[in-house]
Structures are given as structure tokens and as C-alpha cells.
C-alpha positions in Angstrom: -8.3 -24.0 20.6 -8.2 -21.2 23.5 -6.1 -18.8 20.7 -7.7 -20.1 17.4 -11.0 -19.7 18.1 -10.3 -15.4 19.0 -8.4 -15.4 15.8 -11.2 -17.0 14.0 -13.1 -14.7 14.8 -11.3 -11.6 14.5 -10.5 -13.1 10.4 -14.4 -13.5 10.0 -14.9 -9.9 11.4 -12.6 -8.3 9.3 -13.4 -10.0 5.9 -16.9 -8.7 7.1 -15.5 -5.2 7.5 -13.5 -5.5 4.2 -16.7 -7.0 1.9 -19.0 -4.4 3.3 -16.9 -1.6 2.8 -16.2 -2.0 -0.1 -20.0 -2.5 -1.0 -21.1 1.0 0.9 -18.1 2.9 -0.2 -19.5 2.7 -3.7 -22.9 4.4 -2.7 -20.8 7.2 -2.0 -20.8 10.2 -4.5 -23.0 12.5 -5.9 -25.1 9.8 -7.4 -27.8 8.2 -5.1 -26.8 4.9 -5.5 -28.0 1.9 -2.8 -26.3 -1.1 -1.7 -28.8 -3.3 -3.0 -28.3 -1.6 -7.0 -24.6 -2.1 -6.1 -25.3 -6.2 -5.8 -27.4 -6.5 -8.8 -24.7 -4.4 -11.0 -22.0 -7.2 -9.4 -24.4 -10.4 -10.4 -25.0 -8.9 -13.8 -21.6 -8.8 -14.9 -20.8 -11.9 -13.3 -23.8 -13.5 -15.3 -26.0 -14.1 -12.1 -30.4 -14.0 -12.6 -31.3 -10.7 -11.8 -35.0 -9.5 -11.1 -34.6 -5.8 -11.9 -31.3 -4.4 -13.1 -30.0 -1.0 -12.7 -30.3 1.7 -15.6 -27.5 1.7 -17.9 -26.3 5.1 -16.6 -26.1 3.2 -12.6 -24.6 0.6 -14.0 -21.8 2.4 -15.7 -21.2 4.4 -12.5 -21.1 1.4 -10.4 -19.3 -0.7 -12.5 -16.8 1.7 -14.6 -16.3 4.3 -12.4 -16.5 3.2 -8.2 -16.3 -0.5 -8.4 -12.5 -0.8 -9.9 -11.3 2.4 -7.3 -12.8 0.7 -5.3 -11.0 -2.2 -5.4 -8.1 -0.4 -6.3 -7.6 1.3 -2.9 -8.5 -1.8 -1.3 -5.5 -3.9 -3.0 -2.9 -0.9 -2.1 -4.1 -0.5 1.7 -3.6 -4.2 1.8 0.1 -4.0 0.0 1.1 -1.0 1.5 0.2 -2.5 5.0 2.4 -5.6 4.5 5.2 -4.5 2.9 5.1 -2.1 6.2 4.8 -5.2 8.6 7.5 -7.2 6.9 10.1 -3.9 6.3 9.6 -3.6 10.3 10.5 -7.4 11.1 13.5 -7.1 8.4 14.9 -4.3 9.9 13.7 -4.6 13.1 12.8 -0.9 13.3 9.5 0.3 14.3 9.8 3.4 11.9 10.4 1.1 9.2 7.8 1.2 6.2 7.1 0.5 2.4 9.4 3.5 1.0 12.3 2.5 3.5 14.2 1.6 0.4 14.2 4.7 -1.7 10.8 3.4 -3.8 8.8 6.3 -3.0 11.4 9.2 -4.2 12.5 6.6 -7.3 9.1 6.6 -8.7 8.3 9.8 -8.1 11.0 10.2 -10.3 10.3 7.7 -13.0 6.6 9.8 -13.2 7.8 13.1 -13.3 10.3 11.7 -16.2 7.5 10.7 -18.2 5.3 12.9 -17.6 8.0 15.8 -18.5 8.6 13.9 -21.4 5.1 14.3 -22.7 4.1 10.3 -22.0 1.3 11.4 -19.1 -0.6 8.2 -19.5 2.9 6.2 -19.2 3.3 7.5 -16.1 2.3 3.9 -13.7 5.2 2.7 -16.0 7.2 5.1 -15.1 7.1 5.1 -12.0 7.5 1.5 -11.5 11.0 1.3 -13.3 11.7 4.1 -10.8 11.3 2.4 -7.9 12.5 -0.6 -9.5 16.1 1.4 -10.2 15.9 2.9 -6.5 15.6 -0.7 -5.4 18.7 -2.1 -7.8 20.9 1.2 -6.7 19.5 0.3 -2.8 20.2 -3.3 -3.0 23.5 -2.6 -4.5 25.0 -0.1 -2.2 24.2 -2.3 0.7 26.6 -5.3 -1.0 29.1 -2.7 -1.2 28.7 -1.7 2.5 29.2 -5.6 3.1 26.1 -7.4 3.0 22.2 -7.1 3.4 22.6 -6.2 7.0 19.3 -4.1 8.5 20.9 -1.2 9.3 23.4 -1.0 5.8 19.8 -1.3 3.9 18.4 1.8 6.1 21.5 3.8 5.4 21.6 3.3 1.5 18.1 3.7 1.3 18.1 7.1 2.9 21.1 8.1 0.7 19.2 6.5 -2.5 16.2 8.9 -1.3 17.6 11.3 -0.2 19.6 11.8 -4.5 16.0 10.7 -6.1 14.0 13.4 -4.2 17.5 15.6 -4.9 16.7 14.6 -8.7 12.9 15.3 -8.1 13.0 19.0 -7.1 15.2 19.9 -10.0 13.2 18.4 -12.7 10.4 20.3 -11.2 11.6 23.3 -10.9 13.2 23.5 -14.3 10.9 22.1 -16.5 6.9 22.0 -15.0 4.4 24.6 -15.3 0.8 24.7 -15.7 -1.4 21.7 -15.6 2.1 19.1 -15.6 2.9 21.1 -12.2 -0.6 19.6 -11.2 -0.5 16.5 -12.4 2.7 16.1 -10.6 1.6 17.7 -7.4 -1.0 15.8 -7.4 0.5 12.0 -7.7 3.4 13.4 -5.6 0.2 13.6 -2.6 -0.9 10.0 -3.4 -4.3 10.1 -5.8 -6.3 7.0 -6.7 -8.7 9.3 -9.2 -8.8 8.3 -12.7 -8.0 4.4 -11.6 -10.1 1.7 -14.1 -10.6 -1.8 -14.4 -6.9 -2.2 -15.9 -5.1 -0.5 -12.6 -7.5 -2.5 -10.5 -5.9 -6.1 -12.1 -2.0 -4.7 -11.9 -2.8 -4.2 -7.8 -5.0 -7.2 -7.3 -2.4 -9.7 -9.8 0.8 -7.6 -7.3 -0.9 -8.6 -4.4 -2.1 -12.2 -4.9 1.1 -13.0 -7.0 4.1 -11.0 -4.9 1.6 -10.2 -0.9 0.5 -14.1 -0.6 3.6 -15.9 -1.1 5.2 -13.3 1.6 2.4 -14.6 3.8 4.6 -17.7 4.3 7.3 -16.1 5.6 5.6 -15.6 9.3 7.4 -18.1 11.4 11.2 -16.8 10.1 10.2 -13.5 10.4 9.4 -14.3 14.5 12.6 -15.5 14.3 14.0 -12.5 13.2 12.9 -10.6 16.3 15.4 -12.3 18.4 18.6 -11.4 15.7 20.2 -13.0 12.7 22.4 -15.1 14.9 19.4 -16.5 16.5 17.5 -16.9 13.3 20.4 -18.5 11.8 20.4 -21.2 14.7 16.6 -21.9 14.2 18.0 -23.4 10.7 16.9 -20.3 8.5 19.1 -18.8 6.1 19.1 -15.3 7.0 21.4 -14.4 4.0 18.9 -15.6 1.5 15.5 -14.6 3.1 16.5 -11.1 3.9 16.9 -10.6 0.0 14.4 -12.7 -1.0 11.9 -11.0 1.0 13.4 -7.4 0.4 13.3 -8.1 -3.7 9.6 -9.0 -3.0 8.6 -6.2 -0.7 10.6 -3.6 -3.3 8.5 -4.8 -6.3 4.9 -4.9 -4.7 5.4 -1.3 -3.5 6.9 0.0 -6.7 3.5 -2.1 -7.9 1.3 0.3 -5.4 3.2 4.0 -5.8 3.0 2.9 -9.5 -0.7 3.2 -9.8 -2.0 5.6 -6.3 1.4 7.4 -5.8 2.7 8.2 -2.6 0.7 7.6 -0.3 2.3 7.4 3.2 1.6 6.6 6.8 -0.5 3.1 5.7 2.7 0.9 5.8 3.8 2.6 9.1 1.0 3.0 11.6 -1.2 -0.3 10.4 0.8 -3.3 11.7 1.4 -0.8 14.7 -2.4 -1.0 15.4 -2.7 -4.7 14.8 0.0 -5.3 17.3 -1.8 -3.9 20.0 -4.7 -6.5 19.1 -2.4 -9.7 17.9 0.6 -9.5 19.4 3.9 -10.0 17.2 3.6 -12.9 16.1 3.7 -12.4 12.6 1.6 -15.7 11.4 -1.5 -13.5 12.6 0.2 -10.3 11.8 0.5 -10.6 8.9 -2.8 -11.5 7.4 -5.0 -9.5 9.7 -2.5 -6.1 8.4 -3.7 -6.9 5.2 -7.4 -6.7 5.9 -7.3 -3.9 8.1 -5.1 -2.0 5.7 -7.7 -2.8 2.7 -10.4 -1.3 4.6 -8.6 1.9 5.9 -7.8 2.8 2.4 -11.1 2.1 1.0 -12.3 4.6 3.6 -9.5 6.9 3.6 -9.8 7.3 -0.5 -13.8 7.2 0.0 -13.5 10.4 2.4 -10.5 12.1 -0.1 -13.6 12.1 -2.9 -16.3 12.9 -1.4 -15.8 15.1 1.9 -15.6 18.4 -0.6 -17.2 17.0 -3.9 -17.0 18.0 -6.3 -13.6 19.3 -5.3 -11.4 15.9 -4.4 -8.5 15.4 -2.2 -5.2 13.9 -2.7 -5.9 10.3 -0.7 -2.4 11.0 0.8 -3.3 14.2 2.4 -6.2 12.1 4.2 -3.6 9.0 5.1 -1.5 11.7 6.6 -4.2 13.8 8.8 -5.4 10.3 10.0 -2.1 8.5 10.2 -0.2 11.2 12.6 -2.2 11.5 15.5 -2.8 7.2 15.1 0.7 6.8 15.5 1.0 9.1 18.4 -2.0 7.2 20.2 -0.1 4.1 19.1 3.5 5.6 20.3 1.8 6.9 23.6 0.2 3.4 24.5 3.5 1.4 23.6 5.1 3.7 26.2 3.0 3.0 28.9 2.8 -0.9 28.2 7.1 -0.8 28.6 
């Protein structure tokens, strides 16, 4: 009771955190909008009594435009964040994150195919059968290295991203000009703007259906820590879970670049912080990672909109100025712990 009740309470704080940031992050714009208007829009469309709903143009801001982002950034900070915690305990590498395997650089391929191509709108597709291909080609050259060891995974991924990116360059520089050189820019920097309803249910559907399952993977992935040997005598099949959780991990990020881009630093310096606070064990990790990261992208994207409005900021620019000198304080206090 001694360690539940903390834990209780730090899972009570942060779905506070998490429901009233997302709330007050849709006052923000250049449309005065309160928290209060941003409740009655909510019960309106959910078909709750209300005693004086909003205009129809607050409501269509609220409920088109800043609710779905919104949610959006929310459902990739959370993704983004596990998929970093669980990368790290698979490889057992603190570096370790989301784009380990070569997703980032294959769907910034896969979008800058279509968009090239003249299929701009395609582009979410695009880039998720990049990252899916990145992930095959990944997956693959680690069986021909000799199995799904953590360090064979790191190495193919590198070369994987290292030929993508390779791929990347060249396909800009031949062919884009003009607003495509933008438009590629700017999903190359990570860029929520433009999200709806419809990119809001592709996150939210990755993350319940792909990020909830992995949830149950906390106790073999504390076993991991000590090796596979060790694992392996604790009864898990290390074989198995290692691809089961890497196929997982591979499609929910391909999911996240797919609709924001890349956005970096989230899956790196996030389970860092919540390991200073939880410990490793990965059964509290886990699920406090995913609210923490749901509420530092909600913020993050909320700042990349409206710090120079009307002019906005790539969201990954923002991850990265924040995300650096976090995981220096992080790297600096794990030094003085050991």
C-alpha cells in the first residue's frame, strides 16, 4: 500500500494535467475563446443540456479546428513516448527511440514520393508505407545478420536510415521547388497544422489498438534489463516478444510520423524524465510516459502555433529547442546518481 498509494496519486495528477491541458490549450489562438465555451462546445456535440451555447463561428473553431489538433498532438506525444520507453528496454540502450528502426527517414520518404508525385493529400499514406518498408527491410536485415539480437536491430536500422535519408536528399534536390520544397520542409520539421477530425481517429484508434496492448508487456520488459539469458530463464520467450513488440512499436510510429511527421526528441528524453520519478520498473513506466508525453506535445504544438501567430512553427523545431537541454539536465543528473 506504501507504493500504490504514491502511484495513485501521481496517475490522478497526471490525467488532471492531461484533461486540463488539453481543455486550456484550445483557448489559445487569436480567437478569445474561454474554458467554459470550450465545455459547452464538448456537451453539445456529445448531445449534453446546455444553457447557452457558443455562436456558430466559436463553435466551429473549437470543434473543427483546435479540438481534433488538439487531440491529435495529445495521441502522438503519448505514442511517440512509449514506443521510446519500450525501444529503450528492447535494446537496452538509453539513446534508443521511436525512429531507431529507420521509420523516420522511410516515411519521410514515402511523403516526399507522393507528394513529388503530385498526391499532396496522400501524403499520411505515404508516409506510412514508408516506414512500414523501412521496418520490413529493418526487420529483414537483422535475420540475415542472425536473429533479432538488440544490437543487429540498431546496426540495420542505422544502415536502413542512413539509404532512406540517402534516397531523401536526392529526390529533393532533383525534383522540388517552390511550395512542394515547403511542404516538404515543413513535414520533414514535424507539423501538426492542417490535422482534422479524421487524423485525430487514425492516432487515437493506433494508440488504443497497437499503445494499450504493449501496456502488458511491463513485467518481461523488467526482465529484459537483466539480459535475454536471464529473461529467457524467467520463462519468457525472448525470441518471440522481441518481434512481437518491435512489429508493434514499428507500426504505431509509422501511425504518428504518418500524420505530425518527424518530430523528434519526445520518444528519447520522456521515459528519461519519468525514470527519475518512477524508477524502471516499467509496469509504472510505461503508463505514466504516456501521459506525460500527451501533455508535453499538447504544449509543445500549442507554443509551435501561437508563440509568433500568425506565423506558426514546425512542432519539431519546439520538441527539439525543449528536448536538448532536457536531456542534458537528465544526462547530468544520471551522472551524479552513478
Amino acid at each position: 500500500m506504501r507504493q500504490s498509494r504514491p502511484q495513485i496519486a501521481l496517475g490522478v495528477g497526471l490525467w488532471a494535467l492531461l484533461l486540463a491541458s488539453l481543455v486550456f490549450a484550445v483557448t489559445f489562438g487569436p480567437a478569445d475563446i474561454s474554458a467554459g465555451e470550450v465545455w459547452q462546445t464538448i456537451a453539445h456535440h456529445l448531445g449534453l443540456p446546455v444553457a447557452v451555447p457558443v455562436t456558430r463561428l466559436r463553435d466551429a473553431i473549437i470543434w473543427e479546428l483546435r479540438l481534433p489538433r488538439v487531440l491529435v498532438a495529445a495521441g502522438i506525444g503519448a505514442g511517440l513516448a512509449l514506443c521510446g520507453a519500450i525501444m529503450q528496454a528492447l535494446t537496452r540502450n538509453p539513446l534508443a527511440d521511436p525512429y531507431l528502426l529507420g521509420l523516420s527517414a522511410g516515411a519521410s520518404l514515402g511523403a516526399v514520393v507522393f507528394l513529388l508525385a503530385g498526391a499532396a493529400l496522400l501524403m499520411p499514406i505515404g508516409a506510412f508505407l514508408g516506414a512500414g518498408a523501412a521496418m520490413a527491410l529493418t526487420l529483414l536485415m537483422t535475420q540475415l545478420l542472425g536473429g533479432a539480437t538488440p544490437s543487429r536491430a540498431i546496426l540495420a536500422g542505422i544502415a536502413v536510415s542512413a539509404l532512406a535519408a540517402a534516397a531523401t536528399s536526392f529526390l529533393i534536390f532533383w525534383s522540388a521547388s517552390g511550395d512542394s520544397y515547403r511542404e516538404i520542409l515543413s513535414w520533414l520539421m514535424g507539423s501538426l497544422s492542417g490535422t482534422g477530425w479524421a487524423d485525430a481517429g487514425v492516432v487515437l484508434a493506433a494508440v488504443l489498438l497497437l499503445g494499450l496492448p504493449m501496456l502488458l508487456a511491463g513485467r518481461a520488459l523488467d526482465a529484459f534489463a537483466f539480459g535475454d539469458a536471464a529473461a529467457a530463464t524467467l520463462g519468457i520467450d525472448v525470441g518471440r516478444l522481441r518481434w512481437v513488440l518491435l512489429g508493434a512499436t514499428a507500426l504505431l510510429t509509422g501511425a504518428m510520423v504518418a500524420i505530425g511527421g518527424a518530430i523528434g526528441f519526445v520518444g528519447l528524453i520522456i521515459p528519461h524524465v519519468v525514470r527519475l520519478v518512477t524508477g524502471a520498473r516499467h509496469r509504472v513506466l510505461l503508463p505514466v510516459t504516456m501521459l506525460l508525453g500527451a501533455s508535453f506535445m499538447v504544449w509543445t504544438d500549442t507554443a509551435a502555433r501561437s508563440l509568433f501567430s500568425p506565423r506558426e512553427l514546425p512542432v519539431g523545431i519546439i520538441t527539439a529547442l525543449l528536448g536538448a537541454p532536457i536531456f542534458l539536465l537528465v544526462l547530468l543528473r544520471y551522472r551524479r546518481v552513478t
